[in-house]
PAPAKE-539912 format. One line per 3 residues: number of its first residue (from 1); their letters; for each residue z, y, x of C-alpha. Coordinates in nm, 3 decimals, always signed. Example, Ala and Ser with C-alpha at 12.3 -4.5 7.8 and 13.67 -1.06 7.14 Angstrom:
BEGIN
1 = as = +0.780 -0.450 +1.230  +0.714 -0.106 +1.367
END
This chain:
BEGIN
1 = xxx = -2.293 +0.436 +1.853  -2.241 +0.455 +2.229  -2.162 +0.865 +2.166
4 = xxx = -1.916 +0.747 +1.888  -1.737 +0.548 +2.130  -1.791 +0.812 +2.379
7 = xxx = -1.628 +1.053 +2.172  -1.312 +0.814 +2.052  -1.177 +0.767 +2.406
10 = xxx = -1.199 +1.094 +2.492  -1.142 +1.314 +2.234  -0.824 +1.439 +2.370
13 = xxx = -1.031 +1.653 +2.689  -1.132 +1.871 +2.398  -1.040 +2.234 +2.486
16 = xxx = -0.877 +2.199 +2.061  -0.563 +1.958 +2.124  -0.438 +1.786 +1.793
19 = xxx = -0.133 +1.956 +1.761  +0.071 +2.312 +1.989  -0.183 +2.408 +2.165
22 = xxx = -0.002 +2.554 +2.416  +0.163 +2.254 +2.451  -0.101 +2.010 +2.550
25 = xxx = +0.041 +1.919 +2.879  +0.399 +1.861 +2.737  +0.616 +1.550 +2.729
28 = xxx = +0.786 +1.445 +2.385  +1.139 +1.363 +2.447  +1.174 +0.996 +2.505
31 = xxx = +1.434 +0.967 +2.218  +1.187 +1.088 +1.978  +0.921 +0.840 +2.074
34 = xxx = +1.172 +0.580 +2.041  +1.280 +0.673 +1.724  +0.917 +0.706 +1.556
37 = xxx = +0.819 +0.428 +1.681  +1.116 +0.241 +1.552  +1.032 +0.371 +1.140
40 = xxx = +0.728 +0.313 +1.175  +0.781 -0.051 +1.266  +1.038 -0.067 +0.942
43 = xxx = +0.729 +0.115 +0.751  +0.506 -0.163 +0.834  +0.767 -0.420 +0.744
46 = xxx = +0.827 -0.261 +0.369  +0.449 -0.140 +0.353  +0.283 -0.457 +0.389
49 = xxx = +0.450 -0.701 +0.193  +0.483 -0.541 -0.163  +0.105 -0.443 -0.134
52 = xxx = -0.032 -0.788 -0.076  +0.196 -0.901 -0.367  +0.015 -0.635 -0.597
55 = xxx = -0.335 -0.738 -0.479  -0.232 -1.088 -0.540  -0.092 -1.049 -0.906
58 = xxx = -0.371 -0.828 -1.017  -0.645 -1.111 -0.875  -0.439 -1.352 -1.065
61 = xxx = -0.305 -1.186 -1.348  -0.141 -1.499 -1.485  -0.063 -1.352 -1.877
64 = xxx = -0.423 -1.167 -1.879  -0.235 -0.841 -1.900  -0.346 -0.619 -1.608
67 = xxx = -0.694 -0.604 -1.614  -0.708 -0.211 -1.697  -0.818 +0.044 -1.530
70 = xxx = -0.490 +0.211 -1.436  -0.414 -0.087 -1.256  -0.769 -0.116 -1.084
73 = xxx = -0.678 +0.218 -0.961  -0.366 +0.100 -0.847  -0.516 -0.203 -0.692
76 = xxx = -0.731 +0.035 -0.496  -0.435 +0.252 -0.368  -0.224 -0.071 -0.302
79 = xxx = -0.549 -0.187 -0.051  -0.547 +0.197 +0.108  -0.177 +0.146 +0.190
82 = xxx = -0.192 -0.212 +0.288  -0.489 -0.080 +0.560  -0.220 +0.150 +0.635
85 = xxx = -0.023 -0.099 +0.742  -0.184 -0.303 +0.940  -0.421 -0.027 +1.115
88 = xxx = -0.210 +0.313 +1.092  +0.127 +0.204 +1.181  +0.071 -0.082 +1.455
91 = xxx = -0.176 +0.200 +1.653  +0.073 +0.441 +1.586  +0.338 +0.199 +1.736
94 = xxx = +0.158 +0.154 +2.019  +0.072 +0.469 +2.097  +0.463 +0.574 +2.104
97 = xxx = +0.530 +0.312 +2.317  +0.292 +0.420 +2.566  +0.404 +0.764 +2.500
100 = xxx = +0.794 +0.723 +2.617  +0.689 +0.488 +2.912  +0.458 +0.765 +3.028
103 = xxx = +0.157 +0.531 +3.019  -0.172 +0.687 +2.891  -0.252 +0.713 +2.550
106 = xxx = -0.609 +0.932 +2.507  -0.765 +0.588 +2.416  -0.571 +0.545 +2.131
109 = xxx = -0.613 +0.877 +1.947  -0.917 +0.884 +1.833  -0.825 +0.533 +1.655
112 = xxx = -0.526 +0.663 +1.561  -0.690 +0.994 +1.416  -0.991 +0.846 +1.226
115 = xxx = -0.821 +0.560 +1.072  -0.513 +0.739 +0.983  -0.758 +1.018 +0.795
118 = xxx = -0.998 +0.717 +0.620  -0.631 +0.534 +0.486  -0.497 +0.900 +0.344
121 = xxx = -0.829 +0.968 +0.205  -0.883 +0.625 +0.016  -0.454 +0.680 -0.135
124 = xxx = -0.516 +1.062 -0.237  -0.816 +1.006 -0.461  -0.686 +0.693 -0.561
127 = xxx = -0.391 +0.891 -0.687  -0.655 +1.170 -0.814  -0.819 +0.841 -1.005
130 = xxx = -0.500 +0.737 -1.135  -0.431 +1.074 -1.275  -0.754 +1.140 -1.447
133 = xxx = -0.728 +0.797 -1.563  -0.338 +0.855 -1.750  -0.491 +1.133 -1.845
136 = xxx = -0.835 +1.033 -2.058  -0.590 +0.732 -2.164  -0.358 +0.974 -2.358
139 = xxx = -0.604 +1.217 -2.509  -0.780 +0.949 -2.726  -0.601 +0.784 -3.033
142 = xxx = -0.603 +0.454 -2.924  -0.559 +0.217 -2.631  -0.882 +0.277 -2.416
145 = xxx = -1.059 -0.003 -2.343  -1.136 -0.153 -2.014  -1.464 -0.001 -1.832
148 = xxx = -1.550 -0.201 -1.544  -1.907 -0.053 -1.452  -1.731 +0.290 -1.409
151 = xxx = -1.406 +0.174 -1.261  -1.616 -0.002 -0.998  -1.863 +0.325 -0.917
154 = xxx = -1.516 +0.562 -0.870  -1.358 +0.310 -0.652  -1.704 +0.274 -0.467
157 = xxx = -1.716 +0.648 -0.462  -1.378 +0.670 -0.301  -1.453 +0.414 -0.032
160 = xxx = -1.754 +0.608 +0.066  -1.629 +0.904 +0.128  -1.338 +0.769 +0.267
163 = xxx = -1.544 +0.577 +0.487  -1.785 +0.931 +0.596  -1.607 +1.208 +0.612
166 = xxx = -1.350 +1.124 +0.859  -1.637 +1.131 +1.121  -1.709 +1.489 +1.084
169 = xxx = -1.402 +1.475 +1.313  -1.580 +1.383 +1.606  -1.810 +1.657 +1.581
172 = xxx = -1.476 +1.933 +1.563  -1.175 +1.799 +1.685  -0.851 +1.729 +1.508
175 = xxx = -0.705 +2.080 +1.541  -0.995 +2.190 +1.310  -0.996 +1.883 +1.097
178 = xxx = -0.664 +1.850 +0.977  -0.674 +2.201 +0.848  -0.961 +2.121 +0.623
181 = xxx = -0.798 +1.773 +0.523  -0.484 +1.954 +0.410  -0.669 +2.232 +0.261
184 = xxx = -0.948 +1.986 +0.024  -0.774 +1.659 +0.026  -0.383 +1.702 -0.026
187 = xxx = -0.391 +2.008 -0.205  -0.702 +1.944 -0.387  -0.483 +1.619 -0.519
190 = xxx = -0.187 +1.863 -0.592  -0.401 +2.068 -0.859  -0.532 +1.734 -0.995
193 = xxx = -0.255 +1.602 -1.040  -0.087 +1.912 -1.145  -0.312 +1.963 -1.451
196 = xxx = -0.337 +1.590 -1.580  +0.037 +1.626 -1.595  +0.047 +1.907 -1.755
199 = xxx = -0.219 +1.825 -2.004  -0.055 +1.469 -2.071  +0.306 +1.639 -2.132
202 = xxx = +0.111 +1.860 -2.385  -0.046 +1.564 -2.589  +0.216 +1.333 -2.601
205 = xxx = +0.504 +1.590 -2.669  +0.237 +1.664 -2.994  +0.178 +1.304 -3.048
208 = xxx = +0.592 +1.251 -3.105  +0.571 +1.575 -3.329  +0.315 +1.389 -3.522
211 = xxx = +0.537 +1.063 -3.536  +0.836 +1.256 -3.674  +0.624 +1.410 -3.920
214 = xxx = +0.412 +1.159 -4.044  +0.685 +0.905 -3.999  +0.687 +0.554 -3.846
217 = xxx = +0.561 +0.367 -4.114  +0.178 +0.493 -4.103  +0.158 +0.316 -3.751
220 = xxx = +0.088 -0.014 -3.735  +0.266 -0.267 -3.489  -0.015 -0.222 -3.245
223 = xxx = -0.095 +0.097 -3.185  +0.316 +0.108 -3.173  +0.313 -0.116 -2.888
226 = xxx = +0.000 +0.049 -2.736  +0.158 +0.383 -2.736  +0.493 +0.255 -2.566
229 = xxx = +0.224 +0.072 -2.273  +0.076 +0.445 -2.244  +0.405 +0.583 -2.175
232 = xxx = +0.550 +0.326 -1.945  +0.222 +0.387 -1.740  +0.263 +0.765 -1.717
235 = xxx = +0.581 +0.759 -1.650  +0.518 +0.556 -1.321  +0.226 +0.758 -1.293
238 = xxx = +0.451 +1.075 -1.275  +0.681 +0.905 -0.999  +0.415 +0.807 -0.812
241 = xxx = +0.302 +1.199 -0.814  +0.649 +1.272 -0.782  +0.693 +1.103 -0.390
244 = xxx = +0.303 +1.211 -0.368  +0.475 +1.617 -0.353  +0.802 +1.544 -0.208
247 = xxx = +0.624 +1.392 +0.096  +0.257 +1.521 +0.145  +0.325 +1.899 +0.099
250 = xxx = +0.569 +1.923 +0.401  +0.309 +1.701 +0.567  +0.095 +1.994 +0.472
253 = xxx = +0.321 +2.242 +0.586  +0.374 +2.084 +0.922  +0.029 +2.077 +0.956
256 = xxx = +0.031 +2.438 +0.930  +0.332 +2.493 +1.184  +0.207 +2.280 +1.454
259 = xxx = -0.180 +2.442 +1.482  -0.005 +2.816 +1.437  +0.323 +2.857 +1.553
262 = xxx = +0.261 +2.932 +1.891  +0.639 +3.054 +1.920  +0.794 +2.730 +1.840
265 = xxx = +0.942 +2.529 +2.133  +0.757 +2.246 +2.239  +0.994 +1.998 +2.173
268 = xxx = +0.971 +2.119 +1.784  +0.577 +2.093 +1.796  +0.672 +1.733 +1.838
271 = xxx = +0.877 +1.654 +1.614  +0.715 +1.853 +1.313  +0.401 +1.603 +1.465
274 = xxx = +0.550 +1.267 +1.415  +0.712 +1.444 +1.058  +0.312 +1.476 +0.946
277 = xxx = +0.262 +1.159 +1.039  +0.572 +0.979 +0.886  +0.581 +1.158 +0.528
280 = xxx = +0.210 +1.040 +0.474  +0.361 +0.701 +0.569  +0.651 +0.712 +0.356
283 = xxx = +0.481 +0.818 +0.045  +0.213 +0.526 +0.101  +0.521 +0.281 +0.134
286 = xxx = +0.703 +0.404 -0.181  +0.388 +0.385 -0.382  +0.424 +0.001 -0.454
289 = xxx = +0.804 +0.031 -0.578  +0.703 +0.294 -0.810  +0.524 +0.061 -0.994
292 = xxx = +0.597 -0.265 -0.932  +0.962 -0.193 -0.987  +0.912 +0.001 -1.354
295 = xxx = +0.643 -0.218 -1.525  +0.743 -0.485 -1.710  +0.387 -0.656 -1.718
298 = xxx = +0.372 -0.664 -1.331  +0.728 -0.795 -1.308  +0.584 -1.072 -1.509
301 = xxx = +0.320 -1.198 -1.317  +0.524 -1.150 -1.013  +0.798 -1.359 -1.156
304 = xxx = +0.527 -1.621 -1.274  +0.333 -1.595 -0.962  +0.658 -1.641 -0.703
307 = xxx = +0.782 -1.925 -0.972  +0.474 -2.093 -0.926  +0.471 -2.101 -0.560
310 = xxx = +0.788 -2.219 -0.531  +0.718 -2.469 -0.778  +0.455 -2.560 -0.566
313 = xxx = +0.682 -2.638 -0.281  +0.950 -2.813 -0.487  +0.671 -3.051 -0.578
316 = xxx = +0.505 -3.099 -0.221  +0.868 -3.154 -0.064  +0.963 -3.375 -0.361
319 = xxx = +0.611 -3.582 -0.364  +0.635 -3.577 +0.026  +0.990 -3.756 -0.001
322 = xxx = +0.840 -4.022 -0.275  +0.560 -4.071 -0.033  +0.795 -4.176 +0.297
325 = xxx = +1.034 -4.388 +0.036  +0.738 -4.545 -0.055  +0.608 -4.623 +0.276
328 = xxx = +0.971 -4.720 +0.388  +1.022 -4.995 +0.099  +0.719 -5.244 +0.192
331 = xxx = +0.863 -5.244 +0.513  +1.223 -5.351 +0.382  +1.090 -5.569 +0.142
334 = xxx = +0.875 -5.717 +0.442  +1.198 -5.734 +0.656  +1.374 -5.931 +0.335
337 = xxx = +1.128 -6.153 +0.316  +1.127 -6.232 +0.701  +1.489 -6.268 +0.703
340 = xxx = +1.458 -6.499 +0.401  +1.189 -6.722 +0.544  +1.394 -6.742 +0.888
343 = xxx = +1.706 -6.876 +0.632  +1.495 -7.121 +0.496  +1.317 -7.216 +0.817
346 = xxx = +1.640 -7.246 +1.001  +1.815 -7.572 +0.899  +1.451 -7.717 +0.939
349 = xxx = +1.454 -7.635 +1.273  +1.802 -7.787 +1.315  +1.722 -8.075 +1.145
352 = xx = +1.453 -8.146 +1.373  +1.645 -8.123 +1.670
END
C-alpha cells in the first residue's frame, strides 16, 4: 500500500512523461489552463445533475416501467459518469489551477490518471453492455424478459475490472498505458458497437419486411407495443454510440499525436492533451440527454418524481403555515378574552372606588 502511494505522488519522475516527451519540462500557456479548467467546471455542472436524476428514477421507478436490463445498463453508465463528476473533473480542476499559477502539480497526477482510466473503463463497457444488450433484445421474437442474476454478474464484471486494471499503470507509466487503453478499451468498444449495430439494422429492417408482408393484423396489440419499446431503445442506443465515435476516436487519435509526434510544437502537445481529456468528458456528459431526453418512460417518472417533490414542499410550506396560524389564534383568542374580562372587571373596579 505504502509503494502504491509511493508510486501516485511521484509518478511524474518517470523517465516516460504522460504526454510530448520532449516536452516534459514545458509550460502550457496560461490561457489554455484557464480555459480547461473553466469547461471542465461547466462539465461538472451538466454532468452531475442529470445522472443523479437517472439513478434516482430508476431506484424509484414510480409506473414499474424501467426495471430492464437496458436500463440497468444505463444505470451503470449513469454511476460511471456521475464518478466522473465528482472525482475526474474537480482533480482535473485543480490540477489546472495549479498548473497556470505555476504551483506544483506531480501529486495530483497519479489521482488524476488512475481515476480518470477506472471512470472511462466502467462507461465503455457499460456502452459495450448496452450494445450487446439492444442487440440479444432484437434478435428474439418477443420482448426479453428481465434477467437480474446475469445483469448483476456483467455489471459486477465491469466494476472489477474497472476497479484492477487501471493499476497496471503504476507498474508502466501513462505514456505506455494510454496506448494500450486506446488500443483494447475504446477501439475494442468501436468494433462492439460497430457489429451490434450492424446486426440490429439487419434484423429489424427484415422484421418491417415481415410486417409489410404478413400485414398488421397477425400482430397482436402487445407485441405491437413491444416492438415500438425495442425501437425507441435502439434508437437512443444508436445516439448514445453516435457521441461515443464523434468524441472518443479523436480522443484516440490525440492519444496517438501526443506520445509520437515528436515534431509538433509544444504548445500543440498541450492542447491535443487537455482535447483527450475533454472529449472523454463530453461524451460522458451527453450520455444522460441521449436518453433521458428521447424516452418517454423515463420522462415519466421524472415528471412524477419532480411532481412529487414539489408536492412535497407545497404541502410542508402549506402545513407549516396552518401550524403558525394555529399557534397564533389561542393567543388572540387568549388576548380577547383578557380584554373582555378587563371590560367586565372595569366598572367593578370603578364602582368600588
Amino acid at each position: 500500500m505504502v509503494n502504491i502511494l509511493e508510486r501516485l505522488t511521484n509518478v511524474t519522475n518517470s523517465t516516460e512523461m504522460p504526454f510530448g516527451r520532449h516536452c516534459v519540462h514545458s509550460t502550457p500557456p496560461y490561457e489554455l489552463s484557464c480555459i480547461t479548467a473553466a469547461i471542465t467546471a461547466f462539465l461538472v455542472l451538466m454532468t452531475l445533475p442529470g445522472n443523479l436524476l437517472i439513478i434516482v428514477a430508476i431506484f424509484k421507478d414510480p409506473f414499474k416501467e424501467l426495471k430492464t436490463p437496458f436500463n440497468y445498463f444505463v444505470l451503470n453508465l449513469a454511476v460511471s459518469d456521475l464518478v466522473a463528476a465528482l472525482v475526474i473533473e474537480p482533480n482535473f480542476i485543480a490540477y489546472h489551477v495549479l498548473e497556470m499559477n505555476g504551483r506544483p502539480i506531480e501529486s495530483y497526477i497519479g489521482i488524476l490518471h488512475v481515476s480518470y482510466f477506472i471512470c472511462c473503463m466502467a462507461s465503455f463497457q457499460s456502452i459495450a453492455a448496452l450494445s450487446r444488450e439492444r442487440y440479444l433484445s432484437v434478435r428474439s421474437r418477443q420482448r426479453r424478459q428481465l434477467s437480474q442474476k446475469r445483469t448483476f454478474i456483467i455489471t459486477i464484471a465491469i466494476w472489477v475490472t474497472s476497479l484492477t486494471f487501471p493499476f497496471l499503470y503504476f507498474a508502466t507509466s501513462f505514456y505506455k498505458f494510454s496506448l494500450v487503453f486506446a488500443n483494447i478499451f475504446i477501439l475494442g468498444t468501436l468494433g462492439i458497437i460497430a457489429f451490434a449495430y450492424v446486426r440490429i439494422y439487419q434484423r429489424l429492417h427484415a422484421r418491417v419486411a415481415n410486417t409489410v408482408r404478413e400485414g398488421t393484423r397477425r400482430e397482436t396489440r402487445q407485441l405491437a407495443r413491444n416492438r415500438a419499446y425495442e425501437r425507441k431503445a435502439t434508437r437512443a442506443f444508436f445516439y448514445i454510440a453516435v457521441v461515443f465515435v464523434a468524441c472518443n476516436i479523436p480522443s484516440c487519435i490525440a492519444t496517438y499525436l501526443a506520445n509520437f509526434c515528436d515534431l509538433c510544437s509544444c504548445n500543440f502537445i498541450h492542447v491535443v492533451r487537455d482535447a483527450q481529456f475533454l472529449l472523454t468528458l463530453t461524451s460522458c456528459t451527453a450520455n444522460q440527454f441521449l436518453y433521458s431526453l428521447r424516452m418517454p418512460t423515463f420522462k415519466r417518472a421524472l415528471k412524477s418524481i419532480m411532481g412529487c417533490a414539489v408536492r412535497d414542499a407545497t404541502v410542508a410550506s402549506t402545513s407549516g403555515q396552518t401550524q403558525s396560524q394555529s399557534n397564533t389564534e389561542p393567543k388572540i383568542k387568549a388576548a380577547d378574552g383578557n380584554m373582555a374580562l378587563s371590560s367586565r372587571e372595569e366598572p367593578w373596579c370603578i364602582s368600588i372606588s
